[in-house]
N, C-alpha and C positions, 0 to 999 in steps of 0.2 A: 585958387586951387593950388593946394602943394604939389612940386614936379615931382613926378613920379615917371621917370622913364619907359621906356620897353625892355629895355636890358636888365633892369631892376627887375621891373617884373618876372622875365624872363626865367633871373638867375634864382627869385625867392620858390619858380614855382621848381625848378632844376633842383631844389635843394631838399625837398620832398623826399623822403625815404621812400626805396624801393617797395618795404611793404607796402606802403598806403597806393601806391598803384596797383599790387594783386590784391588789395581788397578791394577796390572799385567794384569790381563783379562784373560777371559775364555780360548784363545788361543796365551797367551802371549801378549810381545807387538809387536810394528809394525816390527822391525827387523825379529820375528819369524814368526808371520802372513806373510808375504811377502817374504821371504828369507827362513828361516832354514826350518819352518815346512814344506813347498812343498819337501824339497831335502828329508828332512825324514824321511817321509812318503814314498816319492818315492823308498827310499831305502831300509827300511822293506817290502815293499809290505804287503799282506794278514797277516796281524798278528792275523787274528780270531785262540784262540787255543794254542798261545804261552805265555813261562813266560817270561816276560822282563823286566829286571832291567833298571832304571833310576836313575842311576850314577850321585848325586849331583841336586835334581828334585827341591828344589827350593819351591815354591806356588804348586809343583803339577797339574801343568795346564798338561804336557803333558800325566803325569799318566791319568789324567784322562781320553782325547782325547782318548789315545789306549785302556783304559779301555773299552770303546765306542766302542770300533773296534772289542772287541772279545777277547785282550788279557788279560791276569793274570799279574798284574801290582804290581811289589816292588819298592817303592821307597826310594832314602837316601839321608837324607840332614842334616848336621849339624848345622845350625844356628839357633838359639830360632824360632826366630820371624815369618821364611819360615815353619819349623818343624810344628809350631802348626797352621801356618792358614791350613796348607795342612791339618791334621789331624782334623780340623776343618770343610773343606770341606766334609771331606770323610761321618764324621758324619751327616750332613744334609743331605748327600743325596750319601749312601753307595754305590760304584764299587766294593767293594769288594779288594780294596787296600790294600797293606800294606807297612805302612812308618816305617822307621826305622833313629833313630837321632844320626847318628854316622859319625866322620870324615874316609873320605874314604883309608885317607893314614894308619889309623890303625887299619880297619875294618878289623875284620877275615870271610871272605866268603866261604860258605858252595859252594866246586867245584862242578864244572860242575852243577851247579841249572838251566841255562837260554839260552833260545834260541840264544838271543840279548840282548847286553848292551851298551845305550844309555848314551854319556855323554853331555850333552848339553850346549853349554858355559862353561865349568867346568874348563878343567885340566889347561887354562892359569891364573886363581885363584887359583889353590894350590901351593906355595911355595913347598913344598916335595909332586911332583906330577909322580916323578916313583914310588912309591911303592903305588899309589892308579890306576894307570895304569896297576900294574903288578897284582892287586887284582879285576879289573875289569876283565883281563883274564883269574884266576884263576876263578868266576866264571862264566866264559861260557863254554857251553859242546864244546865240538870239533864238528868242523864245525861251531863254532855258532859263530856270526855276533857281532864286536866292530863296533859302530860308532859313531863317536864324533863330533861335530864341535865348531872352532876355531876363537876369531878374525885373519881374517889372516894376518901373520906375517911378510908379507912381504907389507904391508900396510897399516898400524894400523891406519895411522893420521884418526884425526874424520871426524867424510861427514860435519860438515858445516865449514871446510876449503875448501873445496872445491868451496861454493860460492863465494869465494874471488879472489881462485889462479885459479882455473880453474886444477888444478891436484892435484895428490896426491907425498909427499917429502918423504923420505928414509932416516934414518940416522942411523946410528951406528945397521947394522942389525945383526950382527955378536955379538955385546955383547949383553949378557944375564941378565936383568935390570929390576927392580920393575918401574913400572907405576903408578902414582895414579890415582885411578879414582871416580865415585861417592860416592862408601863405599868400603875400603879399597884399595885393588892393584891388578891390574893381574901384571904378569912376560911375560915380553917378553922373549920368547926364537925362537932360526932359527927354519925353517918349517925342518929341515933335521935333527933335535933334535928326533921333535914327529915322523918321520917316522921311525928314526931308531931304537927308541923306544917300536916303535909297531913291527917291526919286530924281536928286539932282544927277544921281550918277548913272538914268538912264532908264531907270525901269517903273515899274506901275504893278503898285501892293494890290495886290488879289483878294489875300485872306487875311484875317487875327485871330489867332486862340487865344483864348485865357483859361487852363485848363484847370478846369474843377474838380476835386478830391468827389470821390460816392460819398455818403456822409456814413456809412458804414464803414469803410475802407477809414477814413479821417478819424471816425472815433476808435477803431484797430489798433492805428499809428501814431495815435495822440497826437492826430495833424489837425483839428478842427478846423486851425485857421482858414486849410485849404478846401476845406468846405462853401465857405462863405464870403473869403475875399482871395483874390488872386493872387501869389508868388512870382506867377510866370509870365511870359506874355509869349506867343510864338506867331509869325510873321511870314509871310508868301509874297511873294514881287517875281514879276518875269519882267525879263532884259528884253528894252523894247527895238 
């Protein structure tokens, strides 16, 4: 695998123009609108009342949602550009948020603070992403709820191959390889990396979505792919 640091990454995602963080939209974009957010939402349930970190929040669109919901909402992101619109949002119009601009692989987290920790699209963007995994579960109380979701990795090619071939191709799933994508790179790593991951660091996976397009909605979006193979994977573990 070529090194691809945290800093780098850091800096390619920092480098992001302001617009492309007020486009994001108020509930993400269409990926999470239609896919992640139903799974995690599903998955927290009732969060009126809870503290809940958001592990890599990005624009802060989800802080805000559950803010909305009841919860007590921390979020962390280290890139300029996502750091200050979120904190920019908060100002206009306060939830009572609090961001925090720190990389998470060497963030020191104050234990057991949070019900649930929410990593959303995150950990196949960190280059040194066990020890921002292991600091995600040091802050949650026991009993409290990791969940994360993943491109999934046993699937990666983009959906508009899919209009061409009609499926989705697999290669080289077993090595562990920088991808570049629109700013900077995720890492592919096996799906049997992150579960064992989660489990060496304490806790015991509960659930897995693989969220499904309607095939209504898919043929709308000219998302078919997401109809009939999966993009996403999203993941439940409680710290045992």
């Amino acid at each position: 695998m070529s090194e691809v640091t945290n800093e780098a990454t850091i800096k390619a995602w920092g480098d992001v123009p302001l617009e492309q963080a007020e486009q994001f939209g108020d509930e993400g974009d269409t990926t999470r609108q239609y896919m992640l957010n139903p799974a995690l939402f599903a998955l927290l349930g009732d969060v009126n009342g809870q503290h809940i970190l958001d592990a890599g929040c990005g624009q802060g669109y989800l802080c805000r949602l559950l803010a909305k919901r009841g919860a007590t909402m921390t979020g962390i992101e280290p890139a300029e550009t996502w750091y200050v619109y979120a904190q920019k949002r908060e100002q206009a119009e306060p939830l009572g948020i609090q961001y925090l601009q720190a990389d998470l692989s060497t963030w020191s987290p104050t234990p057991e603070a949070f019900e649930a920790v929410v990593a959303n699209m995150v950990l196949m963007d960190i280059p040194d992403y066990l020890p921002a995994l292991l600091n995600c579960v040091t802050a949650l109380k026991q009993g409290g709820r990791l969940i994360f979701s993943l491109l999934h990795p046993c699937f990666e090619e983009s959906g508009s191959a899919w209009t061409s071939k009609g499926y989705v191709e697999v290669r080289e799933y077993f090595q562990v390889r920088t991808v570049p994508q629109g700013y900077g790179h995720f890492i592919h790593r096996p799906l049997s990396t992150y579960f064992n991951s989660v489990i060496q660091a304490g806790c015991t996976i509960q659930q897995v979505i693989e969220p499904q397009l309607d095939h209504d909605v898919a043929h709308r979006l000219r998302a078919e792919r997401y109809a009939h193979v999966p993009g996403y994977i999203v993941i439940e573990a409680v710290k045992r």
